[in-house]
C-alpha positions in Angstrom: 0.0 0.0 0.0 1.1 3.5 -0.6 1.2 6.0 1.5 -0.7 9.3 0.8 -0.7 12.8 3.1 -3.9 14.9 3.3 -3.8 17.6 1.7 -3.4 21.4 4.5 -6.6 22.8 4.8 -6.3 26.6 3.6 -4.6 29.5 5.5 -6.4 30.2 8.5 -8.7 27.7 8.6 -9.4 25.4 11.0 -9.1 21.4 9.7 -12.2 19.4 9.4 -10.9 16.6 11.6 -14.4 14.4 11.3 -14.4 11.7 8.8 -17.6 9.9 7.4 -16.9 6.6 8.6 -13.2 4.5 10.1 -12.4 3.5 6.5 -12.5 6.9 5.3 -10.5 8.2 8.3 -7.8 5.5 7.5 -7.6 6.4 3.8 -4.4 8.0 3.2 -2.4 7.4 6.2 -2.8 3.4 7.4 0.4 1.5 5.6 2.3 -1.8 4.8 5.0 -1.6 7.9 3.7 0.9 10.4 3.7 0.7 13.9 0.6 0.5 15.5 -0.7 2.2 18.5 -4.1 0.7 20.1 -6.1 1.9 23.0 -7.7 -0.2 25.2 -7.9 -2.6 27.8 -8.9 -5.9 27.4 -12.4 -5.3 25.5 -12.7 -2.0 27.3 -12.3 1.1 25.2 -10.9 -0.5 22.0 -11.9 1.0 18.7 -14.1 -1.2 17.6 -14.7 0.7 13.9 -11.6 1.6 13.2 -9.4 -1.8 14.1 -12.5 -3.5 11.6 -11.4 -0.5 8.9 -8.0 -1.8 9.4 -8.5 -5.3 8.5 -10.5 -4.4 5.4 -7.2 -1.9 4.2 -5.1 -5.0 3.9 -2.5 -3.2 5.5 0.3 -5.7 6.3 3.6 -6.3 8.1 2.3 -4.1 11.5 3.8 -3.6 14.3 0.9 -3.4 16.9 1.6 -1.7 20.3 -1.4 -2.5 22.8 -1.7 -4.0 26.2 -3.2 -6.7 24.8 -4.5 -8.2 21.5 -7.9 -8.4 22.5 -9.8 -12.0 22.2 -10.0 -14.4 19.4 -12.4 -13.2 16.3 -12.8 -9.7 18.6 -10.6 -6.3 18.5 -7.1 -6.8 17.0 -7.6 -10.8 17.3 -9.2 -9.5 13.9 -6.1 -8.8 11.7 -3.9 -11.7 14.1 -6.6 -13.9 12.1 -5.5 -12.6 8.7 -2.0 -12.2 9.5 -1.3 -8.8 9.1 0.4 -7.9 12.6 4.1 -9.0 12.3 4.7 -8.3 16.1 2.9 -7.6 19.0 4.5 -5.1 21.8 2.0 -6.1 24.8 1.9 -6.8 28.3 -1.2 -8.9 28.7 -1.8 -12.0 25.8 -3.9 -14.4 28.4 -7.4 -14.3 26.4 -6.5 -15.0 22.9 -5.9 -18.8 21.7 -4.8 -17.2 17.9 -2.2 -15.2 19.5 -0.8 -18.1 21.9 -0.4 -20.5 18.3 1.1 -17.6 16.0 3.8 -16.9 18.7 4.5 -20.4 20.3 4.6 -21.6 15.8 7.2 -18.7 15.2 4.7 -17.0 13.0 4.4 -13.9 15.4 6.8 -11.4 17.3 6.7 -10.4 20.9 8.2 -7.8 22.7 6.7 -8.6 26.1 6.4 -5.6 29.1 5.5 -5.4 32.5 2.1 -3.6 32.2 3.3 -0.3 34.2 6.2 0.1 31.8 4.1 -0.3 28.5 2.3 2.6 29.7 5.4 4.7 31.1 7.2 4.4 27.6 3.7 5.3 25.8 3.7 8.2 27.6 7.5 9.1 27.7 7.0 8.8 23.6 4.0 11.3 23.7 6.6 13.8 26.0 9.6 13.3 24.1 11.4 11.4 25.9 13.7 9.3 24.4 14.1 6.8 27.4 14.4 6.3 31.4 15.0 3.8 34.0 12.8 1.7 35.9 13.3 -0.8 38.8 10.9 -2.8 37.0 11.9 -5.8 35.8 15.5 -6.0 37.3 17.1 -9.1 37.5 15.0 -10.9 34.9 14.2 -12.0 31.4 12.7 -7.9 31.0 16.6 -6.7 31.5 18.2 -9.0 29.0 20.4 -6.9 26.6 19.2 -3.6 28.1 21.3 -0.9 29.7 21.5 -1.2 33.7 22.4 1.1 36.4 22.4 1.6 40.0 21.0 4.9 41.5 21.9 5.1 44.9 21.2 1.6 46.9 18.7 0.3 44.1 19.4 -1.0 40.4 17.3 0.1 37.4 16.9 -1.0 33.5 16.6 1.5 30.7 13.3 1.6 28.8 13.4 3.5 25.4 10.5 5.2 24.8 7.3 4.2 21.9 6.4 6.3 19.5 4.1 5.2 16.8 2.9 5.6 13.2 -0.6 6.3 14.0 -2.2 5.5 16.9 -6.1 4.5 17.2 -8.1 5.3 20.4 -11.6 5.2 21.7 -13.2 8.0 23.2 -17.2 9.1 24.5 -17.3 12.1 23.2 -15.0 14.6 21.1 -15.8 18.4 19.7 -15.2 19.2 16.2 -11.7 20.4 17.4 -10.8 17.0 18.8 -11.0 17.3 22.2 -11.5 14.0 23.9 -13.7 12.8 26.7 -13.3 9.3 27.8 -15.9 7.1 30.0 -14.8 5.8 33.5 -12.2 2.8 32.6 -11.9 2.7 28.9 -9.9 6.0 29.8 -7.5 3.4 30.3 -4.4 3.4 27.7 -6.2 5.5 24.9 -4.7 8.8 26.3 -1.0 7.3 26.3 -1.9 6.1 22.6 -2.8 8.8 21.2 0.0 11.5 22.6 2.9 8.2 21.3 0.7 8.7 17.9 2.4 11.2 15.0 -0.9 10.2 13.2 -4.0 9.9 16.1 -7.7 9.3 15.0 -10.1 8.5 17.2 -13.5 6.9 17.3 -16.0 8.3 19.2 -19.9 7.7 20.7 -20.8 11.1 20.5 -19.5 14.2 18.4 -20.4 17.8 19.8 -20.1 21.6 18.9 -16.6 23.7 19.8 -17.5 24.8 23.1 -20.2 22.3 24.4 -17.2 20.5 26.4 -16.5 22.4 29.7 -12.8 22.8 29.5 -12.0 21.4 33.0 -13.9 18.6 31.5 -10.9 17.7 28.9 -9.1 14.6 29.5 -7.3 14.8 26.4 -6.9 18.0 23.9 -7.5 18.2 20.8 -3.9 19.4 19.4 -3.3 15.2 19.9 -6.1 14.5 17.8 -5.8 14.8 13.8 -9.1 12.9 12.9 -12.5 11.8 14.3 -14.9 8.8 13.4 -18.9 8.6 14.9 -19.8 5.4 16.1 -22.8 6.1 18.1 -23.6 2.0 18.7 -20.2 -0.1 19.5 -20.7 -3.2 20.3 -19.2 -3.1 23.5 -18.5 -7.4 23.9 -17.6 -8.1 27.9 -14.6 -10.3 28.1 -15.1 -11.7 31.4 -18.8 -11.8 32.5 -18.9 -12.6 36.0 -22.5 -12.8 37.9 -23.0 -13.2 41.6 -25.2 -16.1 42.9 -28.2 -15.6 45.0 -28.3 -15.4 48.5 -28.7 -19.3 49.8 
């Protein structure tokens, strides 16, 4: 696939950053090699549209950065079904059986992290910062081949940080400007995403005017955000229903 840039909208004009529908939005910037960056956790805030845009682009050879890759025939278990994610940088691959065969076959990369460091180098690529040291992982298979060093009485490992292609994120609600409102836990890693994105375009439940979203209210501004899709109905699957018994 080639890769296209939008044309600038002219001088003194604001973009129009919302896109018919997630395959439009992924027209022109979703390509054959690019790293990846998903939001969500589990099933919980993924975006839903856009990963099912993705698979229909026939965009191959990704790298996908996500804390997990969702379940099988659900979220990116999608495009681990059609084989086009090359690797997977994750901390949390428990729920999908596809995943388990690709990677234990050879078929499919991992670049495995504790969970508080996937999100720590997310957010130190959003900042621009190139790398930092964590106790995390010290002494184990995390620290192979990775610069150590001891700060006072405690050793750390250097983490680079992750900075992706384009990163897709779910949000409730966006203005026509971008900024982003996300519900309870699908907040989750979609923030992190879409700051480590060059390219961010998030899906949304709700799209209002400029204004209608109190600023304090802001979780995430729209300077991050380049495009928006409105999915007003996402499925929404649970991963793990759990129901409590009756009193006896």
């Amino acid at each position: 696939m080639a890769e296209a840039v939008a044309s600038a909208p002219p001088q003194g004009r604001a973009p129009d950053k919302l896109f018919p529908d997630a395959r439009a939005a992924l027209q022109g910037v979703v390509a054959d090699g690019q790293t990846l960056a998903v939001g969500g956790f589990g099933l919980c805030g993924i975006p839903e549209a856009l990963i099912e845009a993705l698979r229909d682009s026939g965009a191959k050879g990704l790298t996908a950065i996500s804390n997990n890759a969702g379940v099988d025939g659900f979220g990116l278990g999608l495009l681990l079904e059609t084989r086009q994610i090359r690797k997977m940088i994750s901390s949390y691959v428990g729920e999908n059986k596809e995943f388990e065969r690709q990677f234990l076959s050879g078929e499919l990369e991992l670049e495995f992290n504790p969970q508080g460091t996937l999100a720590e180098r997310l957010r130190a690529g959003g900042a621009g910062i190139p790398a930092f040291f964590t106790r995390t992982g010290y002494g184990t298979v995390v620290a192979e081949g990775k610069e150590t060093r001891q700060f006072g009485e405690h050793w750390y490992v250097m983490e680079t940080a992750l900075v992706a292609d384009v990163a897709l994120v779910k949000a409730w609600k966006a203005d026509k400007a971008g900024n982003l409102v996300f519900r309870k836990t699908a907040r989750n890693f979609n923030p992190a995403c879409a700051m480590a994105g060059k390219v961010c375009i998030a899906e949304v439940e709700e799209v209002v005017e400029i204004g209608a979203i109190d600023p304090d209210h802001v979780h995430l501004p729209g300077i991050y955000v380049d495009r928006i899709v409105h999915n007003p109905a996402p499925e929404k699957r649970i991963e793990q229903r759990t129901i409590r018994q009756g009193d006896k």
